[in-house]
N, C-alpha and C positions, 0 to 999 in steps of 0.2 A: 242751354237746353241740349238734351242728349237728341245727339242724329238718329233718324227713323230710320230704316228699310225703304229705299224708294222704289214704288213697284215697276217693273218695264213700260207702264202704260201714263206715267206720270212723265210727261215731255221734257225733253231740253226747255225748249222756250217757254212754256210754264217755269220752271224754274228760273232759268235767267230772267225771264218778264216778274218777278219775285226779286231777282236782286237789284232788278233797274229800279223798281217800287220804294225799296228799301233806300236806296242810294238816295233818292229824290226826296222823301222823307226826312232826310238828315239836314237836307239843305234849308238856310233860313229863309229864302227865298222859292220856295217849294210852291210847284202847281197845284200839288195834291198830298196829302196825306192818310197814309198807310200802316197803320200801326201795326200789322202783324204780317209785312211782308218781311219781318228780318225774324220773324218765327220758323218760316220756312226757310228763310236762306241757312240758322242754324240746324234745322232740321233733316237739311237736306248734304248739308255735312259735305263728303267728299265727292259724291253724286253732281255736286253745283256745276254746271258749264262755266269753262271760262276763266277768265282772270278780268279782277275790277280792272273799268276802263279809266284812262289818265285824264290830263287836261285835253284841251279844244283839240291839241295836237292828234291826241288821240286818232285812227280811221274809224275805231270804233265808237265816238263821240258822236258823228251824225246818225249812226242806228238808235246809240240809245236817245238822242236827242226827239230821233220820232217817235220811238215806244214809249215816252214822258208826256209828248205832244197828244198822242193820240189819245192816256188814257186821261187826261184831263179833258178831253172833247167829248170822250164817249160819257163820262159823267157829267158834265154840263146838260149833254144829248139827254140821258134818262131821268135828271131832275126836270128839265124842260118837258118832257112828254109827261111825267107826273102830271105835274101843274097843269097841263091840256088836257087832265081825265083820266090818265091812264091808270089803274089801279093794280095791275097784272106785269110783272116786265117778266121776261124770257132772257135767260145769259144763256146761248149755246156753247158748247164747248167749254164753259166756263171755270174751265183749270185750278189754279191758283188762285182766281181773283175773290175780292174782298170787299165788293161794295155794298154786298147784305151788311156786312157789319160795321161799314165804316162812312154810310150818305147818310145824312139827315133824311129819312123816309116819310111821307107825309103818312098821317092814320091809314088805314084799309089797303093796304100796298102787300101782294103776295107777290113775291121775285120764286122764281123756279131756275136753280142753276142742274143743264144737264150738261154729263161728260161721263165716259167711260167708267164703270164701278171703280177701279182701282186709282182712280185718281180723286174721286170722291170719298172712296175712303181712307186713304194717306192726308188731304184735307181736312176732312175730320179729328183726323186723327192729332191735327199740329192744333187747329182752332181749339181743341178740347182742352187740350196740355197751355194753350194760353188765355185760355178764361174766357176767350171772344164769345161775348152775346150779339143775337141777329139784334138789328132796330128795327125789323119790317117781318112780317109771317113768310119765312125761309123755309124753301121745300127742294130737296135734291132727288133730282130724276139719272140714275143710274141709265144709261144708253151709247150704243154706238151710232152716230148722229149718219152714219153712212146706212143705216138701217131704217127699219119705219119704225122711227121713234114718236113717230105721234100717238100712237096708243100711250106709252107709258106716262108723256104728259097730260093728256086728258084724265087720267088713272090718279095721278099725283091731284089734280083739284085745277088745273085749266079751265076755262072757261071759254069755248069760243065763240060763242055769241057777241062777246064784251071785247073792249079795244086793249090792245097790249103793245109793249115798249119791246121790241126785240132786237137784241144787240148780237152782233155777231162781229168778233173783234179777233184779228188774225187767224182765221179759219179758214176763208174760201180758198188762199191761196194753197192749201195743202190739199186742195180737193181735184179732180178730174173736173172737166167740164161736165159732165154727166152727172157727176156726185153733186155738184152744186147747183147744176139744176134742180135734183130730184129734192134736194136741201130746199130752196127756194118757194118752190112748188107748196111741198109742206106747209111752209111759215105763211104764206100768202093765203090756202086753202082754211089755216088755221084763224084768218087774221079779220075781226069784223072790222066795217068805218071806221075810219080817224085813226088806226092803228099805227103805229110807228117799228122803223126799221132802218139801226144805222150798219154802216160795215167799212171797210175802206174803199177806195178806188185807187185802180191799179194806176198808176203811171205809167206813159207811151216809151217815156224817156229813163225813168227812175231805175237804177241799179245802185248797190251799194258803193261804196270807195274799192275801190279794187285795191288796196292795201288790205281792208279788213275783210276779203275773201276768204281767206286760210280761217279764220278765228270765224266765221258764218259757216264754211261747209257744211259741219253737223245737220245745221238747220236747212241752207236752200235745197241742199241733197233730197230733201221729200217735199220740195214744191212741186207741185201741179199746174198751179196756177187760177183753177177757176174759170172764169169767165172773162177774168180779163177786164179788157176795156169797152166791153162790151155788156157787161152788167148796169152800169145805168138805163142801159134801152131794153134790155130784158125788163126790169122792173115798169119802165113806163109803159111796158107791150103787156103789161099783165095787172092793171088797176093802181099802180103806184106812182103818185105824181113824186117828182124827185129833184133834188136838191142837193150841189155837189160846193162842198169847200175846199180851197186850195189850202195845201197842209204851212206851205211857208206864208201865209197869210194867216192862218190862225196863229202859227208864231208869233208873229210878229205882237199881232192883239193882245196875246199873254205875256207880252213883253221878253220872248225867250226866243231871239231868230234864229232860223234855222244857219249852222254852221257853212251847212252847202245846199247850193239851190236846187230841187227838184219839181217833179210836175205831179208827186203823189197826193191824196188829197182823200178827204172822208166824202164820206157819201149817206144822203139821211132821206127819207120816203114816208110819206104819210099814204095809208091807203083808200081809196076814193070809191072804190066801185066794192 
């Protein structure tokens, strides 16, 4: 595949979360599979962060080991809220990712991926040239998530009356405390009974390998951080009863333990009031 143009708005970690996808993929032992994350990785040509990471030795081997971990949880997380009703999911920020066209979708399932124009249309743009058809009625909502982007999702066919699956997967941290509130607020205001909402949870203790520092800069260089460790009681202070899994314990369950121990961990909320 000839490499695109990658617009300023199309992230490092969009991409690199693209070549971790692809990596995993390949393996015959795979959490998940991705058939057109190595669309993007040619596509995105010399643009690509990074150099592939090695064996276990690797520093960089416990990141990507999380960024495997996680997006097999978060797809477990949105087949699971399917099957409890939900017919609506929500991917904010939703970059690179590919699980319109790569979950088994139950019938009547609209998914709405929003994220910045220019990242939606460099997407577009690799999905078309690889023939990828949606399994679910796929609708891209163009928006800066730092904005009030709830009009433009209502605009697009939302519904909020009705329960929805809302993922929000490595975003908060790059947010202001204030942006992820104003963020929250939204999705919650947006969110009827039984709605569902996963994201991660930060670690008290969790920093990367201080080896693989230098090869991360790019990325921590625009964390924020969020809310922290203090987002699960935001949520429960706001109608969301909540449920937190330890990330080396899902590991372990998938049969893929984590190389080093941490305290980071997802986080999933059903909403109640």
């Amino acid at each position: 595949m000839v490499a695109f143009p990658v617009p300023e708005g199309v992230g490092r970690t969009a991409l690199g979360m693209a070549r971790v996808r692809a990596e995993e993929s390949g393996r015959p032992d795979r959490l998940f599979d991705d058939p057109y994350a190595q669309a993007f990785v040619a596509a995105a040509g010399d643009a690509l962060p990074g150099g592939a990471v090695g064996g276990s030795e690797d520093p960089m081997a416990a990141v990507v080991h999380a960024a495997v971990v996680r997006t097999r949880y978060f797809d477990d997380f949105l087949m699971d809220a399917c099957a409890s009703g939900c017919r609506q999911v929500v991917v904010l920020a939703a970059g690179l990712d590919t699980r319109a066209f790569r979950l088994p979708w139950p019938a009547g399932v609209s998914l709405f991926e929003a994220d910045l124009p220019a990242v939606l249309a460099f997407k577009e743009q690799v999905l078309t040239g690889a023939g990828a058809v949606p399994r679910c009625h796929r609708v891209t909502v163009p928006a800066d998530l730092r904005d009030d982007w709830r009009p433009r999702l209502i605009t697009a066919g939302f519904r909020p009356a009705e329960p929805a699956a809302w993922l929000i997967e490595g975003l908060l941290i790059y947010l202001t405390v204030d942006q992820a509130t104003a963020l929250l607020e939204t999705v919650t205001e947006l969110s009827a009974a039984d709605s569902r909402l996963a994201c991660e949870r930060s670690g008290r203790r969790q920093r990367p390998p201080e080896a693989a520092m230098p090869r991360l800069a790019p990325f921590t260089e625009m964390w924020k951080g969020g809310l922290g460790p203090a987002l699960p009681r935001w949520l429960a202070g706001h109608g969301w009863q909540v449920r937190v899994d330890d990330r080396d314990r899902i590991a372990d369950a998938y049969g893929r333990p984590s190389p080093i121990a941490s305290d980071g961990g997802y986080l999933t909320s059903v909403r109640t009031a």
